[in-house]
ZATI-101865 format. One record per residue (C-alpha): x, y, z. Coordinates in steps of 0.5 Angstrom, whole numbers, plus 2048, in hexadecimal, padded with zeros to 3 digits. Layout:
ZATI-101865
XYZ
...
END
This chain:
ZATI-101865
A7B824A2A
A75824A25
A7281DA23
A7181CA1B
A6F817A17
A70816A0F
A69814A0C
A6B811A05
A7280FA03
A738109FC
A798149F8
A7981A9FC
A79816A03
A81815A04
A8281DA03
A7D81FA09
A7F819A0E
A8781BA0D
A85822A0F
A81821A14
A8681DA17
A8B822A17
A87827A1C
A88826A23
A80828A24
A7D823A20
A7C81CA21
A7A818A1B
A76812A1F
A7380DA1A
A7180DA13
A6B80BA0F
A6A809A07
A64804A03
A6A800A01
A6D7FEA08
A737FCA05
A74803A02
A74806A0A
A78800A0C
A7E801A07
A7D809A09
A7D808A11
A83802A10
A87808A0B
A8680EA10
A8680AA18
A7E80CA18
A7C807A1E
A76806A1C
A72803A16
A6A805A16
A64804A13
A5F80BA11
A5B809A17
A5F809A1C
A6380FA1A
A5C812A1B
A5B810A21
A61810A24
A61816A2A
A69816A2A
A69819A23
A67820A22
A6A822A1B
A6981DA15
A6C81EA0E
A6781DA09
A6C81AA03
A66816A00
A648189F8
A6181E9F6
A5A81C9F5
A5A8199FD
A5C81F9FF
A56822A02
A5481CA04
A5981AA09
A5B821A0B
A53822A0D
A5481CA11
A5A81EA15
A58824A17
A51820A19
A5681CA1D
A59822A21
A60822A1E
A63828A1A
A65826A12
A6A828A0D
A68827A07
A6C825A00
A6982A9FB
A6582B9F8
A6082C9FE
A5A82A9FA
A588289F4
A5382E9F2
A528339F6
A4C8319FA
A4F82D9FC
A558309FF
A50836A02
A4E830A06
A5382EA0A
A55834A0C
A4F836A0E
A4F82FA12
A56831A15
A53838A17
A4D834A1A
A51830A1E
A58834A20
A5D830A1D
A63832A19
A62830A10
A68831A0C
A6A82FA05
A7082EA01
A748319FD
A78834A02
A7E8359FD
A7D83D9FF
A7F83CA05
A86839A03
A8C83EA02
A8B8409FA
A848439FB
A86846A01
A8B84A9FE
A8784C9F9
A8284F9FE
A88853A00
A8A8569F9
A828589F9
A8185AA00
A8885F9FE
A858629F8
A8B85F9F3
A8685E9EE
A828649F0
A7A8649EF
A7885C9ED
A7485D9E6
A748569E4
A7684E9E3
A778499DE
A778429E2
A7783C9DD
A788339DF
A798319D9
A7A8299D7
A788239D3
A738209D8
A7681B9DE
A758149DB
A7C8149D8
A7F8139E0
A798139E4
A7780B9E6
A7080C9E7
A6E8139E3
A678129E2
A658169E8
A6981D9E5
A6381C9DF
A5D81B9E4
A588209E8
A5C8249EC
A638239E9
A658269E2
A6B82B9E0
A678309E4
A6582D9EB
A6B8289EB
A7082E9EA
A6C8359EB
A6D8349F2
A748359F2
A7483B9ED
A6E83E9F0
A7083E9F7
A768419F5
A738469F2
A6E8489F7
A748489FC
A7884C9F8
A728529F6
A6C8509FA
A6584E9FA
A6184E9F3
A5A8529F1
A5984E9EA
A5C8499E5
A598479DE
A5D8419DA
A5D83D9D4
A5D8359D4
A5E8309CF
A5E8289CF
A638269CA
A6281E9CB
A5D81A9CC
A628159CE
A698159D0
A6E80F9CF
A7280D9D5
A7A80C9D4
A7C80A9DA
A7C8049DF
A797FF9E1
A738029DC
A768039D6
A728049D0
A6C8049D4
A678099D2
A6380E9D7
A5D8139D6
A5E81A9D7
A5881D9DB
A5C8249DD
A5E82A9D8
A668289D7
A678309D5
A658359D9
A6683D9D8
A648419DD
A6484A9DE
A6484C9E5
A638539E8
A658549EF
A628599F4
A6985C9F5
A6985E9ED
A6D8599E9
A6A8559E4
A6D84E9E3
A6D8489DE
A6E8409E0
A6E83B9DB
A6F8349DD
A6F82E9D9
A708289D7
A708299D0
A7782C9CE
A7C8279CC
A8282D9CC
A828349CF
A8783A9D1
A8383E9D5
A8583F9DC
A8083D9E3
A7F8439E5
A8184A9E4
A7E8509E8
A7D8579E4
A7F85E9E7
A7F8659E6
A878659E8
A8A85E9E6
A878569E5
A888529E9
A898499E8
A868459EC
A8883E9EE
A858389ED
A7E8389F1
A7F8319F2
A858329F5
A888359FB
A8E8389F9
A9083C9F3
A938409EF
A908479F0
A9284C9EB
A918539EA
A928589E4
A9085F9E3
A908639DC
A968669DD
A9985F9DE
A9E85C9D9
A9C8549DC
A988519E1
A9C8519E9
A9A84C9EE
A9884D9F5
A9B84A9FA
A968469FE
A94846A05
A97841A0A
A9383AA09
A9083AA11
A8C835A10
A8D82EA0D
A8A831A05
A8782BA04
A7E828A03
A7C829A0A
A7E82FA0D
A78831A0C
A7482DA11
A7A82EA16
A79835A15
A71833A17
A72830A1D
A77835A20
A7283AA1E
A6D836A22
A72836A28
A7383EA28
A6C840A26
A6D844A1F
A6B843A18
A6F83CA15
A7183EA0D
A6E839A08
A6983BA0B
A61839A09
A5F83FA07
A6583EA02
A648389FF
A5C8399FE
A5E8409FA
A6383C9F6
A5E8379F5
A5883C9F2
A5D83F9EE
A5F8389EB
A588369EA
A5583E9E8
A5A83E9E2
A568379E0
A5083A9E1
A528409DD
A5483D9D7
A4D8399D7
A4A83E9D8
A4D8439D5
A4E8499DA
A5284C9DF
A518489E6
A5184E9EC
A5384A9F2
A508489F8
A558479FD
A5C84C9FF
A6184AA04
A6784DA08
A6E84CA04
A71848A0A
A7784BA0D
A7E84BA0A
A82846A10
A8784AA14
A8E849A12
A92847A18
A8D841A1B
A9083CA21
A91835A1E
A8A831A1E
A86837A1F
A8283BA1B
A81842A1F
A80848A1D
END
């Protein structure tokens, strides 16, 4: 049984420690926030034994993974950290705020021999991997392109805090791109070039919801952001994510082929539907999907890491993965300013598609 400690206690906390206390292989041992009370809470709601400070969490021998769900731009700085500390880390994405700092630590992972991973892990969950099925069985023939699209009105209408989604290292694009281009290179590969258009509608944004209401906040980050992508397998593809749109019908994404379109789930979801249509088709048809082998919720991403590191292969939301979507995310910002296609540093190996009969409690393959 593995050992694993949550590093920040916030929002998206409860999602992991539910997961992870569904899989017999892990042990979910402490929890650690700047807030105490906040990891308390956390520890009390999912019989998490012990409540720690950063420090110790980082001294600790006993623990061998750390979970870093601390805000965006404290990311690098703990996740530098635990590896210096010996212990595996699984990132909430993005897995920095730029990309120097993203090839940083992995570098420093590499370095040291341990295991970096980084959400999202949603392409893991039954909606993606049966569209990885469609694909992989030619029933949109050859892939030529892709249209993805979040768009909304900003989360200061629900979120309590929503300063952090409109300062470095967040935005529509660093926020929500992860999920859209995660998706997008599991489903088509690595890209060789991205260009992109940015705009700044306000310069400050009201919030409306509680406690803060009518409260006003900077904006220091693009709230619209379009980016063109060309893969290295041959499609070219557009995402546009932002925080600009009050209404809209377009779909989350749809997958373009020579023989049929395929309609992508929600990438920030794990199930679907998955539907198809081809150009003799009167009407969409839905896919079946394939049997949820896995809780389909946020976490199986690092339980896919840490059974990997039991049977010594590659684990899925890999590094690589994550720095090369967060040089996509930031090439595109980059490529607006300056006003140029960005050709990119970094590839990586799509992560192979999850078999579809699996034991409970395992991720073998």
């Amino acid at each position: 049984m593995s050992s694993v400690a949550i590093v920040g206690c916030g929002v998206i906390s409860p999602e992991y420690a539910h997961t992870l206390n569904q899989l017999e292989f892990i042990d979910l041992v402490a929890c650690a926030d700047a807030l105490p009370e906040r990891a308390t809470q956390l520890a009390e709601a999912h019989g998490i034994p012990r409540v720690l400070s950063y420090d110790e969490v980082l001294a600790d021998p006993g623990i061998e993974t750390v979970v870093n769900l601390t805000p965006p731009l404290m990311h690098a700085t703990v996740t530098g950290a635990v590896l210096d500390a010996g212990k595996a880390l699984f990132s909430e994405k993005p897995l920095g705020v730029d990309f120097a700092e993203g090839r940083t630590l992995v570098a420093r992972s590499d370095e040291l021999g341990l295991r970096l991973g980084c959400a999202p892990d949603t392409f893991l969950g039954v909606g993606f991997q049966t569209c990885r099925d469609v694909i992989e069985r030619g029933l949109i023939g050859e892939p030529v392109g892709a249209n993805a699209f979040m768009l909304g009105s900003g989360p200061e209408s629900w979120h309590p805090n929503p300063d952090l989604f409109y300062e470095r290292g967040a935005g529509p694009m660093l926020d929500m791109g992860p999920y859209y281009l995660t998706a997008l290179v599991s489903l088509l590969g690595p890209a060789r070039r991205v260009t992109g258009s940015t705009r700044i509608t306000h310069a400050q944004r009201t919030i409306t919801s509680k406690p803060r209401h009518g409260e006003r906040i900077d904006v220091e980050v693009p709230t619209h952001v379009a980016a063109v992508i060309d893969f290295a397998s041959g499609p070219v593809a557009t995402l546009v994510t932002s925080f600009d749109v009050q209404a809209s019908r377009y779909r989350n994404i749809e997958i373009y082929g020579t023989e049929a379109t395929l309609s992508v789930p929600n990438p920030n979801t794990f199930d679907g539907p998955v539907m198809i249509r081809g150009v003799a088709d009167q009407s969409w048809t839905e896919i079946e999907l394939r049997r949820p082998y896995l809780p389909q919720q946020r976490g199986i991403g690092l339980a896919d890491m840490i059974w990997a590191s039991r049977t010594g292969r590659a684990h899925r939301a890999s590094s690589a993965l994550a720095l090369h979507v967060l040089e996509l995310m930031t090439a595109s910002t980059t490529a607006s300013a300056e006003g140029r296609h960005v050709e990119l540093e970094t590839t990586c190996e799509p992560a192979r598609t999850l078999p579809a009969d699996l034991p409970p409690n395992t991720f073998d393959d």
